[in-house]
Structures are given as C-alpha cells and as structure tokens.
N, C-alpha and C positions, 0 to 999 in steps of 0.2 A: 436578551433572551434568557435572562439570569431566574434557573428554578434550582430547590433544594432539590437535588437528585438522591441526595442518600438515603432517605426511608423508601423513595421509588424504585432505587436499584436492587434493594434488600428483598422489599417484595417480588421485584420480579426473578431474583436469585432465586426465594424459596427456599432460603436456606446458605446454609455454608458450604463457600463454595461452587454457586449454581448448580446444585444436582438438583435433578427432580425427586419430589418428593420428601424435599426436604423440611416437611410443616406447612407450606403454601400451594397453593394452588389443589387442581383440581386431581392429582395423579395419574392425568389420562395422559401425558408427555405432553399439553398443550406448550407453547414456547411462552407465549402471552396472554394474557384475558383482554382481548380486543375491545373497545367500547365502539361507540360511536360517535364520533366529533360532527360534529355540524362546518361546515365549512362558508364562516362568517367571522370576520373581524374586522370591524366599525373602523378603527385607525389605519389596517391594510389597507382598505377600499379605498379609505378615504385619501390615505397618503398618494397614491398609483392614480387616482384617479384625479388629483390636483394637483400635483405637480409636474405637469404635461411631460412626462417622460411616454404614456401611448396617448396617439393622436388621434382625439373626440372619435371620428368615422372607427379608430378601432375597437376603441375600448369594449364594446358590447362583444366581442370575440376574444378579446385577451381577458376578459372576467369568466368566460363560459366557459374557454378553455383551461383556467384555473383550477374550474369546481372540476373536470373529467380525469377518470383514473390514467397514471400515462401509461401508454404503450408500454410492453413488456420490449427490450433490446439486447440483443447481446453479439456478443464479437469473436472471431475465430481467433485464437492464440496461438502462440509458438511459433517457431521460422517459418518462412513464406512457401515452402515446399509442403510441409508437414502441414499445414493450414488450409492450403489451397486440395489437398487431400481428402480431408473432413468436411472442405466446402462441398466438393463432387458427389458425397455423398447424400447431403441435405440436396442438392440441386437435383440429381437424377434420380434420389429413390424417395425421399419426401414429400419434397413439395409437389409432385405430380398426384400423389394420393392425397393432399388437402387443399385439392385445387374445387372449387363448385360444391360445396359442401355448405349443407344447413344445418342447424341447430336450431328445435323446440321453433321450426319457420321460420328463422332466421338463417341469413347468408353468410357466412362462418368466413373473413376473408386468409388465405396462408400465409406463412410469414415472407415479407418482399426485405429486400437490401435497401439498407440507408443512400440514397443516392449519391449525398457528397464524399461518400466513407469508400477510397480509393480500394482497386480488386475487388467490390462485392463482399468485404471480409466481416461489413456488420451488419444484421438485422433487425428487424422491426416485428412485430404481429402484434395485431389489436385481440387478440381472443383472450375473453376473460380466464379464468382460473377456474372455473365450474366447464366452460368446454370444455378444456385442457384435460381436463380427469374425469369427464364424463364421456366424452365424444370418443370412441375407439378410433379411427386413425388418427387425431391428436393423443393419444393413450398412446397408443404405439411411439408418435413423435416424442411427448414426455421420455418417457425410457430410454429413447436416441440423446436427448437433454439432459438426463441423469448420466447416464454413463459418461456419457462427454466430457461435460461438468465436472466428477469426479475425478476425471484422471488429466484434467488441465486444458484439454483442447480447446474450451468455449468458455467464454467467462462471462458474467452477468456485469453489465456496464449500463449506466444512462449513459443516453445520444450524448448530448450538451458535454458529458465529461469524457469525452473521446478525442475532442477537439482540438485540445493546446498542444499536447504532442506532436500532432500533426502538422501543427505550423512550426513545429523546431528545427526542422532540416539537419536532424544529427547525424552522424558520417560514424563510420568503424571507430576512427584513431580519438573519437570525442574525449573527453571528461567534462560527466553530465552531474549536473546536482538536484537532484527535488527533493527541498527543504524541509516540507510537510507532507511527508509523502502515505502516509496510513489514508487507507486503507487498503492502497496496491494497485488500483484500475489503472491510474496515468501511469505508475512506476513503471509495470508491466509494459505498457507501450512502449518510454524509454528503452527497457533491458532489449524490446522485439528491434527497434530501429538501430542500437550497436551490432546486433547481431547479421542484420540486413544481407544477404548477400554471402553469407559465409559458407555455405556448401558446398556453391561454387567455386570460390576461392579456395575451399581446403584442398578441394578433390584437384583443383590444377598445382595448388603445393604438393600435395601427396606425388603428384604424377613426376614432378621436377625433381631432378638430381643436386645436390650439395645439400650443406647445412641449411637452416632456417637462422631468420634473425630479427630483430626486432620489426626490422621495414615490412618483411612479408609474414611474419608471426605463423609460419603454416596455414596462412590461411584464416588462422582466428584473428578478431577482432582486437586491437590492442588500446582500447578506451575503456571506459570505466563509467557504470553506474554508480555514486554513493545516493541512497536513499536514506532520510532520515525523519525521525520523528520525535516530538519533544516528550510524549507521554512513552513509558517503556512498555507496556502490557500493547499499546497500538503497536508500535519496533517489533512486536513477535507476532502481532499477526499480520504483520506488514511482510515478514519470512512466510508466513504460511501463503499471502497470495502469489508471493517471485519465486516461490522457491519450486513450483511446478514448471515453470523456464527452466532449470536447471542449466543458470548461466555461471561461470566463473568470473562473469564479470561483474559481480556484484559486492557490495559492502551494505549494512544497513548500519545507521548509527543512532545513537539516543542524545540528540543535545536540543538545546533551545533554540530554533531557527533565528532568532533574534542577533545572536550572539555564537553562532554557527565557530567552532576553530578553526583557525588555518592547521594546514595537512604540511606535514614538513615529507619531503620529497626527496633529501640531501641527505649524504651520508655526513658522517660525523668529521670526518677529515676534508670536506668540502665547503662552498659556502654559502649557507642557509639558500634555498628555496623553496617556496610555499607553494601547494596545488595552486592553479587557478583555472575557472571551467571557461570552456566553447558554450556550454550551454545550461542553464538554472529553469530550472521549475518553480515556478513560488504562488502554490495554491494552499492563498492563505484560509487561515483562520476567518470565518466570517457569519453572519446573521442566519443564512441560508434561503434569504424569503424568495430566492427561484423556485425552490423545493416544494412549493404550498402541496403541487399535485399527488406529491408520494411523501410529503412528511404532514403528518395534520398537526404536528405541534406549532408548524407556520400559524394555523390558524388561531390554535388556542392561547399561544404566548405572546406574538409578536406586536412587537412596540419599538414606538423610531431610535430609545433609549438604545439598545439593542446595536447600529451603528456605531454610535458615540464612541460606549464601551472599547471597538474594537480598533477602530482609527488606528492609531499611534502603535498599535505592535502591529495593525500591516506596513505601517509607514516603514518601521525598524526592520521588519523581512526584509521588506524591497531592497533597502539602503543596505544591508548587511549583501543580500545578493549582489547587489549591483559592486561596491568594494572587491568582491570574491572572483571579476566575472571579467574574463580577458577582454584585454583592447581588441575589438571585434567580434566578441561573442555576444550572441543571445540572451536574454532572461525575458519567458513567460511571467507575465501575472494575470491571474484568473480569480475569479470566485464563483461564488452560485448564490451569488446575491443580482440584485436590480437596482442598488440603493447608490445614487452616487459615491457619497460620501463613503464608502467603502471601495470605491473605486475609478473614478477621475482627479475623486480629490485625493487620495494617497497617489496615485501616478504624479501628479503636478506638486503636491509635496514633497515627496521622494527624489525627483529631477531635479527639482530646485536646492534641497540640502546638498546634492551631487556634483552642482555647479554650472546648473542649467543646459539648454541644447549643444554647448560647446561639448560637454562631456556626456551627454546622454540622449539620444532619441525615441522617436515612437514610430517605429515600422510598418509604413502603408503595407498592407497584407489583403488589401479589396481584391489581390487577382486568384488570394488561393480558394481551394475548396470551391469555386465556383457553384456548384450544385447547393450550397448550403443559403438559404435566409440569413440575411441578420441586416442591424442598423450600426448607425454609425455611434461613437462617443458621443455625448452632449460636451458643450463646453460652457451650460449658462444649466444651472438649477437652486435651487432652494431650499433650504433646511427647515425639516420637520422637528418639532420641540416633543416631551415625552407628553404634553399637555394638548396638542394638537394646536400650535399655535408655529406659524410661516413666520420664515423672518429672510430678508432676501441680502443680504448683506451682514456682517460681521455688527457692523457699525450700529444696526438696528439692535443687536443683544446686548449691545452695552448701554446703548438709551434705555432698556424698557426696564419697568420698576422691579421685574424682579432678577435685575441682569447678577446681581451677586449668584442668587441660585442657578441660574442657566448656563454662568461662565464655569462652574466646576463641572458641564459636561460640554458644553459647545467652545471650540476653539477655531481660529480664524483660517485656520488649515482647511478646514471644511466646508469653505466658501467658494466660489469660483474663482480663479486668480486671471482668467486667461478671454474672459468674454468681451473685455475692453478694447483690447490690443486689434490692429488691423492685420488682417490676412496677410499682408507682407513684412509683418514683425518680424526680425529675425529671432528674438524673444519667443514669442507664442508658445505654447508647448501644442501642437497639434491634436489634441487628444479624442479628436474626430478622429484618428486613424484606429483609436479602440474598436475592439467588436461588442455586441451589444445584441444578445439571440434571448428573444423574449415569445413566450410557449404556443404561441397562438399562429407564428412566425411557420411553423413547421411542426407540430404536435408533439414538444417536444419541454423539458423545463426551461427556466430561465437560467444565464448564464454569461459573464462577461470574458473577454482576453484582451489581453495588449500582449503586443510582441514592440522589447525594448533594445537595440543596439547597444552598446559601451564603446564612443566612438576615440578618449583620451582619457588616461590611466587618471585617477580620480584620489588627488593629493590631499585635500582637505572636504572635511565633514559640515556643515553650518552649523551652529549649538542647535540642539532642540528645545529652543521656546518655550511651545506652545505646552509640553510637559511641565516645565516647571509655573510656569503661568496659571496653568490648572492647577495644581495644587494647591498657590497662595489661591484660586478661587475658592475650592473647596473651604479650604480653612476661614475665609471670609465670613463664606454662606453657614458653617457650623455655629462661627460665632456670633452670625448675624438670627439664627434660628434662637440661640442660648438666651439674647437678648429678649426676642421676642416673649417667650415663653418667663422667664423674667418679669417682665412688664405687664403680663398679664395674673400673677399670682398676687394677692393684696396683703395688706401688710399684717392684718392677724397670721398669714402663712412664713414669713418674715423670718417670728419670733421661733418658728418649727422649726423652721430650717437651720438658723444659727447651733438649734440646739442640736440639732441634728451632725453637724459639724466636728462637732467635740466627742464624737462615736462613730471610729473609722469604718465600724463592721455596717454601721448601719447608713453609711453613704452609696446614692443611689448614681450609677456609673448615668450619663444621658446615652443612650441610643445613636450609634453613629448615622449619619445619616445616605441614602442609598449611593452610593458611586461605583465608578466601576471594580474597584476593590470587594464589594459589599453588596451588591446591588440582591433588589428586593426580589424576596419571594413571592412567587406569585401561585395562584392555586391550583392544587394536584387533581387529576384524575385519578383514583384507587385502581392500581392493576391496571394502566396505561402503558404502553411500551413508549421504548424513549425515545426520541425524534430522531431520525436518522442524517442530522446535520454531520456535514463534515469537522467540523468540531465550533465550541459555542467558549464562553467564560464559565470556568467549576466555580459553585456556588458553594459547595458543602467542603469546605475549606477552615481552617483556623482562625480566629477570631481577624478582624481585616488591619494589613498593616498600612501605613500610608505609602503612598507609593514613592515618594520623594526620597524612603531611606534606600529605596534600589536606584544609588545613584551610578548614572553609565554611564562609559567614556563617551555615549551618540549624544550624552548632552552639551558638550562640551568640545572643541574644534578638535578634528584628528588630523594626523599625518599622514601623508603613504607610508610612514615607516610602520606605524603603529596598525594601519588600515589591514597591512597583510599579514603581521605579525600579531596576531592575536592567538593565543597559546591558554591553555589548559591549563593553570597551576594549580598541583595535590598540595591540599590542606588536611592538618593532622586530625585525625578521625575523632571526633569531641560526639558522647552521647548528649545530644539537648532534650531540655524540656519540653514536652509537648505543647507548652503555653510560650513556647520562647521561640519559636518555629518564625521563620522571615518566608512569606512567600515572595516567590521568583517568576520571571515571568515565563519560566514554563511552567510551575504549577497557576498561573491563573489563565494559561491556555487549556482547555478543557478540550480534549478528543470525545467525538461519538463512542458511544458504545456503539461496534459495527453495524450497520444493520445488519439482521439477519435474512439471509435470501429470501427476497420475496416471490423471487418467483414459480412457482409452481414443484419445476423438477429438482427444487434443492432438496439435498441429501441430510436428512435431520442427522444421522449420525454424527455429521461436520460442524454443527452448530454452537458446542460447546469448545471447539477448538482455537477458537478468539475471546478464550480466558483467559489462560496466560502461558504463560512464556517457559521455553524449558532446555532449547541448547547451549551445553555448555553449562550447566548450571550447579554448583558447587557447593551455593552455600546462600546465606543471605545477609545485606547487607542492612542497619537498622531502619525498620522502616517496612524491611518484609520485600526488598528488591532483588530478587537472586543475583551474584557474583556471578561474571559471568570468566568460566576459563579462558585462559589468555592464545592466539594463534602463534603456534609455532614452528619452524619451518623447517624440512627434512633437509639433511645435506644430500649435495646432486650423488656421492657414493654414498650412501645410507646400505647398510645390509637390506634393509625391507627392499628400497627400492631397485637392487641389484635383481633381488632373487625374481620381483616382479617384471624387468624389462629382459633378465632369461625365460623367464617362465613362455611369457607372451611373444615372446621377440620383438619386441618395442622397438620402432626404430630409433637409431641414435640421434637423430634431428627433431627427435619430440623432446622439450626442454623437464627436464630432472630438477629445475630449481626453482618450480611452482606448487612443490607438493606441503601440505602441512599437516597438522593434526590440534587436536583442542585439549591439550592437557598442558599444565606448566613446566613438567620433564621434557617434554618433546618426544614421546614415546609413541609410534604407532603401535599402539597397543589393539586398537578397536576398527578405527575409520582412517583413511588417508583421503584427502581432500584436495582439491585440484582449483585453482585460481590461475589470475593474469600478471603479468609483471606488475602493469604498476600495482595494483593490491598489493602484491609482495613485498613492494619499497614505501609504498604506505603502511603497512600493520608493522614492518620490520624498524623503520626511523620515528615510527610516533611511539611506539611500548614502551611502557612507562610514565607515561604521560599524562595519565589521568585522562584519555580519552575514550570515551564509552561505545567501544566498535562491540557490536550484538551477534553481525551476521556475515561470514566470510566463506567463499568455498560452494563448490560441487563435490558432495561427494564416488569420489572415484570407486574407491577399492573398498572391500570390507572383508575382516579377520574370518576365517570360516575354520573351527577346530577340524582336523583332518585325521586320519589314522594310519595313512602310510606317510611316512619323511620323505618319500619321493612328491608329493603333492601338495602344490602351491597351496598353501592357508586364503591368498587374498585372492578373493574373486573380485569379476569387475561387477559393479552396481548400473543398474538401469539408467541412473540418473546421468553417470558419467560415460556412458557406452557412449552417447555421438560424438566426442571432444576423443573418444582413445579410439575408437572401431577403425580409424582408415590408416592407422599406423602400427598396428597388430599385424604379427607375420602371417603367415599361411599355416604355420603348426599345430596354430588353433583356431583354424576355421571350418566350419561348415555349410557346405553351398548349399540349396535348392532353389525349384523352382516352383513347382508344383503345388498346388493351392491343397490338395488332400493332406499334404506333409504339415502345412503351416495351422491348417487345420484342428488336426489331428493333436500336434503337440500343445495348442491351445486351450482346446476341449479336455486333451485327459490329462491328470499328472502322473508323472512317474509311468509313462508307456513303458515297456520292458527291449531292454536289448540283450542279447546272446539268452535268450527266453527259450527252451523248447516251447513248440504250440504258440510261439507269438511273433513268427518270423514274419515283418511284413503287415502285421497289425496296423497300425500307425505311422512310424516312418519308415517306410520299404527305402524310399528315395533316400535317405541318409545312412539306413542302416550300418551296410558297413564302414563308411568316413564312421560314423561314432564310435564304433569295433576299433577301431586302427588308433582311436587316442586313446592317450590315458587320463586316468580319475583327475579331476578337475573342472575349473570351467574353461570354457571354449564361447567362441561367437556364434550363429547361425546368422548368414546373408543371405536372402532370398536374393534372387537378381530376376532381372525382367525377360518376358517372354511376350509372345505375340500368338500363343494357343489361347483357346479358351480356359483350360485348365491351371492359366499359367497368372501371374501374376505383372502388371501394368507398372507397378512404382516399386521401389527397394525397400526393403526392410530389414532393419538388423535388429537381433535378438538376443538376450544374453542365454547359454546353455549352459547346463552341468552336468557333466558324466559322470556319471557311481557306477560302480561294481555292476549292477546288472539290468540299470536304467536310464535315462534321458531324461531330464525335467526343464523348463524353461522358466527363469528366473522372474518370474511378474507376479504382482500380486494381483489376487484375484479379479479387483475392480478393472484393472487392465486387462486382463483376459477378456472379462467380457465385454467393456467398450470393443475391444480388438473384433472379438467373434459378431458383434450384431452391428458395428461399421465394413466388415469384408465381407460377411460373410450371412447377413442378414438372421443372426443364429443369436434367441435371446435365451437359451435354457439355458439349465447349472451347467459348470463346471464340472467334469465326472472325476472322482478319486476312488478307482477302484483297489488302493491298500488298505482305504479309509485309516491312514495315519496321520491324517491332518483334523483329526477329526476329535482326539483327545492328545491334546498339546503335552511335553513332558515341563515341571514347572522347574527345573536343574537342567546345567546346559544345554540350554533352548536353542543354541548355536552350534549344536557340534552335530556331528553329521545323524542318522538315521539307522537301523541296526547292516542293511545291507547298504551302507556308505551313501544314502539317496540323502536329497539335502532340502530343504525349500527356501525361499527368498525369504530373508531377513523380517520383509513386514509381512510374511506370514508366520514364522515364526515368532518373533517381538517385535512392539512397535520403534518407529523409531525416536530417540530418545524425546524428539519435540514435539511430536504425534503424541507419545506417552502423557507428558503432563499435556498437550493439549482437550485433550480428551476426557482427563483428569485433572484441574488446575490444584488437588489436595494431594494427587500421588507425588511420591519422594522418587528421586532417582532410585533408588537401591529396589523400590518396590515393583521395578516393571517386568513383569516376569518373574518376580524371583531372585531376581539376581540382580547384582550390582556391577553396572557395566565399566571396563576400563575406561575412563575418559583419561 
C-alpha cells in the first residue's frame, strides 16, 4: 500500500503547520477536498473472490456489503457507574423521540445497541450524515453527541475494533501492554477494564479502618497500562485519546514494538527484574483491506504486494510479545486485514520461532461474545503474486521462471505450514481457533483476532531465515534485472558507456528496484485525504537502505537471558548527515494520519489537536522531536505535599509516594500529578536509561497564585477529584441535594455569596456551608435523594470559595454536557461579571480582582491542549506566559 504521502500531506496541511489558510485550500475551514473514488479494484475482487476465503453462496453479499457506507458506532466510556449514567440518558430521553421517524418518506431507524457488546454500552445507527443535521430530533441528538464526545463520555469506535479487549479478561492487579497502541480506541478499553469495579472497592476501603497497603491499594486498581507507539506525534495523540480517563494507571511510550525494552522493576541494591505482562495487545501494523467500507484508499491502492511488505515486522511484534508475556498470560493479535498471510501465517510463524505448541498456544474463544458472527481461521490458502498470478505452495515460486524476482518478496513463512498434519497432531498449530469477522457477517468491517496463551518460559528464539533469504533474493533479482538490461543495449552503446565510465559526475546510479524498503509509487488523487489505515509502510523516506544492514539479535538464536534482558543503551549524540540516515524499523512503520472524525457530531475545534505533541516539552531534539521533561517524584514529607494533606485533611492512608511533577529539579512549581505504584518503580529504576516514557500521571493539584498566606495555592483538578474526593475531610466539604442548587451553580459563574440582594439566588441550599469556609477550594457532594427535586446518582464537584463568590471549577464544555445530560438545558452558560469575557494576557493564574478564580482551562489552556491546537506555538507563548515546568 506503499504511496508518496509527502506532497499529499503538504496539500492537505495547506501550509505550515496545518493551519488553515495557509495558501491551500478553499478558506472556508473545509478539513479536506473530498473527491470521489469509485469503489472498484480488479486485483481486490479478484483476490477475495478466488481464493475461497468467502464461500461462492456468499460472496454476492460480502461484495455488496463492501461497496455500503458502514454504520456509524460508538461506545460509552469511562467507569461502569459513570457510563451506565450517560447510557440512561440516551435510553430514556433519546431514543424515545427517534423512534418512528421518516425522512424525505423514508423510515429513519434510531440508534440500537451492538448486541454482542456486553451492558448495552455500544451502539449502532445506520442514519446518514444529511439526517443527522437536517432532521431536528436527530439535531437535537447530534448536540447530545457533541457534548458528550467533547468532554470524554462516548467515543467514536468501529464495531470490529472493539473486539480484542473484550476477549482479554484483564483483572485490577494486571500489567497490560499494547504495543501499537495509537490511535487510543483499544487502549481506552484496556485503561476502562483495570479500572473495572473500583468504586466499589474504594468506597468499602474508604469505609475500613487501618492503613492501606499494596494488597488492597484503597481500593484502586494496582496493574498497569503501558501504551505504546513507534511513531511520536501518534504517542501524543494517543495521550489525547487516554487522557480523558483520567487514569493514574497509565504510562505511554515511544519505542519500536519490534524491539519493545524490558522495564527494570528492581532497585539497584536488589536483583535485576524485568516487567513481564498477564496481558499484550499486538494490533499490528497491517494492509487494512477490512477497512474498504470507510477507507476508499482500500480501493484506489490496494495490491497483494501490500502483505508481503508487512509479514516479517508482524512476525517480530508477535515474537517480541510473546518473549515479554508471563508464563500464563495472554497476548491478542489482531488486524483489520482479511489477507492470510498477514494473519495465520504470521500466527504459525511466530509459534513456531517460539518453540512450537510446547510453549505457545491458540485459545478456543468459540464460547465468548456469543451474540457476535464470525468464522473460523483457515488452515489451507494461497498466495497472491503483485502480478495476479496463484501459487499454492512455496515450492511452486521457486520452479517458476521468474522465481529470482518473486523470492525478494514471497517467502516460505507465508505458505500454510499446518494443512497437512492430521487433526490429532500433537504439532498442528490449530489456528481454526482464530476469529475471522468478515462485513457482510453483521454490517460490520472486516477484521481478524487470535487469543494466544504462553504455556513455558520461551528460552530460545529460531534465527529468522526467511529475512535473510530475502535479501540474497533481492540482491539476486537486482543483479539478475542489471544483466538483463545489459544484454539488451548493442554494442555501438558499449563504446558510450565505457566512456562514460572515466566521468564520475556523469555516471548514471540504476534505479533501485521496488521492495519493501522502496516500494513504488503509485498514483495520487490531488486534494484526497489519506486513508485512514491504522498504519501502512512511510514511503516518503530517505533514499532506501537494504534491509540486511538492520541486523537483529531475532536473526540469530537468543536466550532467555538475553530474551528479557533487552535494555536501551544511550549513544553519544552524533549530528548526521541527512544522506547518511539508516532507516529503522520504526521509521519504516508508517502510522495513519488519525482519521479525523467522521462522524457527524465531531467537534472541528479538536481536529487539529492530533498534530503534535506538547507535554513536558522542553526543547527539541535533531530532527525536530521535542525532549521530553524527565518524571520526578515528591518525597512522602515534601512541604507542598504537607501543606496539601492540612489544607484538605487528607487521610493518612492515602499513599504520599505517588505524587510527581515534570520538571528536572523536582520542583512543584505548576502541576502535581498523581500515579500508581508500579509506575513509580518503573519511571524511578529505568531514568536514565534512554527510555522514551511520553506520558505518566493524572493530574492532581494545580498552583493557583492566592493573596492571603492563610490560603492553600494548590486546588484539586477535575481530573484528579475521583482518585482524592473519598479521602478529603469534612472541612472542605459541601453537601447538597437539590437539583436547583447543582443547577444553578452550573448555569451561572461566580453566583455571589454574603451579596446584599443575592441571598438565595442560586445556592440557597449551600449558602451558609460556603459562609463558614474559608477562601480556597473545597468539594461540592451532591448525595442521593428520592424527591423529585432531588437527585438519583452522586456527584462530586470541584468548588472555589473567593471573597464574595462560589464558582465551580469545570470548563465550559462540561458545564454544558452536565446542563443538557441532567438537565435537558442546551442554552449558554451565563457570566453575569462578564470577566471571562476579556481574558488578562499577565498572570492568567492568579486570582480575580475580588479573589474569584476560574478553572485553569478557562483561563489557559493546558500545556498539551496548547500546542495541540497549535502544533507552531512555543511553550512560553501560551497565554503569555511561560509556564513553570
């Protein structure tokens, strides 16, 4: 699927930077200039439809259902309490008003729940994008879907990639790894299934007497997400999609999934242990052609070459996974391909370099998801040639006259290895127990899974062959083309060429010829947008190196010593030449450019914020890759965090030696950040190490300038309120119940307290609790009632008390999801001081003339929001001011 994306990407930039209006385009804020693809390609058809992977009676359904747009889906997010929340709402106030509804005499149908997708938590609607924005109760619904959408509740997913998560069976105490985890859909699953159940559990730790300790963690979850991605600009917008969880349980990293590091876990006085996971994700890198429904570059590019390419770095995921992955844990492989050879044969590849079924299985999973379609693995198919020519057997590429050219891309990995053997081999690699969801199946994309066991610690690696095999093919076939071309020049050309010879300027290089290093260009649509595969081979790369100089240890036999001992060594920073550049094989892993939402209610403002990258960002390294600041860890008596656990009355069972900050002093200068143990023992025993950790932390607390010294500086943040809310004393709480209260402080900013003429305005019901504190923040609890006026579920709020007002700490976007999910209330926001209305561009953080305060991202953004927004703003520029990091 190899295209020059670089003059594509520039036009669709429009400039430096991706702004609009940058010399391109049309300056109406279009995002793309849409064309039209036809949705035909002669070697697709032909391949799908001859290689009996669907069976004759279906195929006239599984082509039909190709050409149709797919269904719009998406999923409830965040804990199962908060979720099942936002469901009640879609269920009782929604969908009742888009039940029986036509459009232009058409039957408009509402959106229904994916039936296999466990609680009703994901849905479906087939309504185009012109109802949706035309039809006023879908208009209305829209706006339900924007708000949502914006402030994290609901996220936009395909079916099909909802899937693998759900067969992981992750537990609290996990350590989970997904290797290729951009663009965030499965992550997010991940981070939601550690989290599983922890409400419950805190609020019965909160209730219990003694210390906390690691077994019961108060309640929180003591596993570990690492998320990772090889490209860095995906690593920050891989934060943008987790980071609305707002879990502490998270890590993102930037390394080559190929070559993933071991995590050292041991203190220095101890001896040496490496992470190892319960559970891996490894949604590789692959062709995409499940996608044809919602990517039309399936149609316009796609060729069997396109496999070939990508074999051997899914092989190396897997096998790097599987090395990494406890005796008894799990590892997913998935893709959102339908092409064997991207998928039976890397499984049976992979197993077999592993040491076969003694040490690796393939996990019958026929009894989950019941509700869901799908087939089984094949264990017998065919290889497609880039010329359209079958070969059923390995053995048949090497008879055929042009087997020099076709072995520098076909290798014997990609054949069946397992169609011979009898059912009762103990050999076999079963890989009928693969899943195999093809679109026609359930209206749904194409999309494969295997769930793998690791049944014995896996001591040695097989060499990888078929890599080097490739190469002496390659080199064959180059010299076997030289020849050719040779032979056909006569010999008055002879005499040119010798002469030619003896003038180095004027010798003519030959043309490498197409491989996966190099592979051809093929032709652009002007102003097309780029295929929304989950990532392909970058084409627009440095002149191509051969692949044989990236020589790996997976070529050659390893050890267990070596297997888990695989370490990050810094090399001394050397500026090279831009012609002397070695690509690696995370730059010949190419990530999508995100898509960008297609669905209806996304929020153009968020569009440009999966440019690039911005916490923690320092400086840059060559190359144009921001440094990123190093995580550093508060001591459990730190002044800050003293004055914070008075301030609040913190209980003493809430652990003190989670907190950090992003600076290389260690200075809570700005932000304090809140994580999990092992985080802490991971970021604290790898520093130094040349390991490229991006993204760590919840943030907790934030610096707020104050004007009297009796008043706390650090308020708590939104983000970190449900991880601090149930271990906060009573001194800074505020109760209600009453839905006009929660209302009220919603709708207005800055209601007034000790106000002549506003007694009772707004919060009657709290009034005097907020009288009796002092200046600072405090919580607001709503707690449950069984009035009408009262409120069904708990909510907690952050508040701040000034001088002679109440404001609640949310930025706007949540307010009004908040007001039109409770409250069915879609108008502005009221600010009757109107002092939010012209911003001061100097101390943006410091309080207000009568001590009143507003949440941070109303004030300035935050600092990864900032460049996201702007991938050309400088830290120093955001607001004004240049923030302590």
């Amino acid at each position: 699927m190899g295209r020059n994306k670089s003059a594509w990407r520039n036009e669709k930039k429009g400039g430096r930077g991706g702004k609009k209006g940058g010399g391109q385009g049309s300056g109406k804020g279009d995002r793309y200039a849409y064309v039209s693809i036809p949705s035909e390609n002669a070697k697709y058809e032909r391949y799908y439809k001859e290689s009996g992977l669907i069976p004759e009676e279906e195929w006239d359904e599984f082509w039909a259902t190709l050409k149709r747009t797919l269904p719009t889906t998406f999923r409830f997010t965040g804990s199962k309490g908060h979720a099942l929340s936002v469901l009640k709402t879609l269920q009782e106030v929604y969908v009742p008003h888009l039940s029986g509804l036509t459009w232009e005499d058409q039957p408009v149908s509402p959106p229904t729940p994916l039936p296999w997708f466990p609680d009703n938590l994901a849905w479906t609607m087939t309504a185009g994008k012109t109802v949706i924005r035309r039809c006023p109760p879908f208009k209305r619904f829209q706006n339900f879907l924007v708000a949502e959408t914006t402030v994290g509740n609901i996220s936009r997913q395909e079916a099909v990639s909802m899937i693998p998560p759900l067969l992981m069976d992750i537990e609290p105490h996990h350590a989970v790894l997904d290797m290729c985890a951009a663009p965030g859909s499965k992550t997010a699953q991940l981070i939601e299934a550690i989290h599983a159940g922890e409400e419950t559990r805190t609020e019965e730790a909160i209730a219990q007497d003694g210390p906390t300790d690691k077994i019961n963690n108060g309640g929180r979850p003591t596993g570990l997400v690492i998320a990772n991605d090889a490209d860095y600009k995906r690593s920050h917008m891989l934060i943008h999609q987790t980071k609305r969880l707002n879990s502490p349980n998270l890590i993102v990293t930037n390394h080559d999934a190929t070559w993933f590091p071991s995590l050292l876990i041991s203190g220095p006085n101890e001896d040496k242990e490496y992470l190892k996971y319960d559970r891996i994700l490894a949604d590789v890198p692959c062709t995409g052609d499940g996608t044809a429904r919602k990517n039309y570059g399936v149609w316009r590019d796609w060729s069997p070459g396109g496999a070939f390419n990508l074999h051997l770095t899914q092989v190396r995921i897997l096998v790097r996974g599987l090395q990494m992955l406890k005796v008894g844990g799990r590892i997913i492989y998935s893709t959102c391909s339908m092409n064997p050879v991207e998928n039976e044969a890397v499984l049976a590849s992979a197993i077999d370099r592993c040491g076969g079924l003694d040490k690796v299985n393939i996990v019958n999973v026929d009894h989950r998801l019941p509700e869901l379609k799908r087939r089984p693995g094949v264990t017998n198919w065919k290889v497609f040639d880039r010329d359209c020519v079958w070969f059923n057997s390995f053995e048949e590429v090497e008879k055929d006259n042009r087997s020099m050219e076709r072995l520098s891309r076909i290798t014997r990995e990609m054949f069946p290895t397992e169609d011979y053997k009898e059912l009762d081999d103990p050999t076999r690699i079963p890989l009928e127990r693969a899943i195999r969801v093809y679109p026609h199946l359930q209206d749904t994309g194409g999309f494969f899974i295997a769930v793998l066991e690791k049944k014995m610690e896996i001591k040695t690696i097989k060499p990888e062959i078929s890599g080097r095999k490739k190469m002496v093919a390659m080199a064959k076939a180059e010299a076997f083309k030289r020849e050719k071309e040779d032979a056909a020049v006569g010999d008055t050309e002879s005499v040119e060429i010798a002469a030619k010879d003896e003038l180095d300027e004027d010798i003519e290089i030959p043309e490498a010829p197409a491989t996966p290093s190099n592979p051809e260009p093929e032709e652009l649509i002007p102003g097309a947008p780029e295929s929304p595969i989950k990532r392909k081979l970058e084409i627009d790369s440095a002149p191509p190196t051969p692949l044989a100089i990236k020589k790996t240890k997976l070529e050659t036999e390893v050890t267990v010593e070596s297997e888990v001992d695989i370490e990050v060594k810094a090399e001394p920073e050397v500026i090279a030449e831009p012609e002397a550049e070695i690509e690696t094989e995370a730059d010949a892993i190419s990530a999508e450019a995100h898509p960008m939402p297609s669905e209806p209610w996304a929020s153009k403002k968020d569009e440009s914020r999966y440019n690039t990258p911005a916490e923690g960002k320092v400086g840059r390294r060559n190359g144009g890759i921001p440094i990123e600041e190093p995580f550093k860890f508060l001591a459990a008596d730190h002044p800050a965090l003293n004055h914070i656990f008075e301030f609040y009355s913190l209980s003493s069972r809430f652990p003190r030696n989670c907190f950090l900050v992003r600076n290389a002093e260690g200075i809570p200068s700005r932000a304090i950040y809140f994580t999990c143990d092992l985080a802490r023992q991971i970021l604290t025993y790898n520093e130094g190490k040349n390991l490229k950790f991006v993204h760590c932390g919840v943030k907790a607390f934030f610096k707020q300038d104050v004007q009297e010294l009796d008043v706390c500086p650090w308020r708590i943040q939104n983000e970190g309120l449900p991880i601090i809310e149930g271990w906060i004393g009573e001194d800074r709480i505020v109760r209600a119940k009453k839905r006009i209260t929660v209302r009220g402080l919603l709708k207005e900013l800055f209601p007034k307290v000790n106000a002549e003429g506003h007694e009772g305005d707004v919060i009657a019901e709290i009034e005097q609790r907020v009288r009796e504190l002092s200046m600072g923040c405090c919580i607001l609890k709503v707690g449950l009632g069984e009035g009408e006026e009262e409120f069904d579920q708990k909510i907690v709020l952050p508040l701040w008390r000034s001088r002679f007002s109440c404001n609640l700490m949310l930025p706007k976007d949540e307010r009004r999801a908040m007001l039109m999910r409770l409250f069915n209330d879609e108008e502005e926001v009221v600010d009757s001081t109107n002092k939010n209305r012209a911003r001061p561009r100097a101390n943006t953080n410091s309080e207000l003339p009568d001590g009143e305060v507003l949440p941070d991202s109303e004030v300035f953004p935050d600092i990864e929001d900032a460049a996201e927004v702007d991938p050309e703003l400088e830290v120093q520029d955001i607001e004004g001011e240049k923030p302590d990091l």
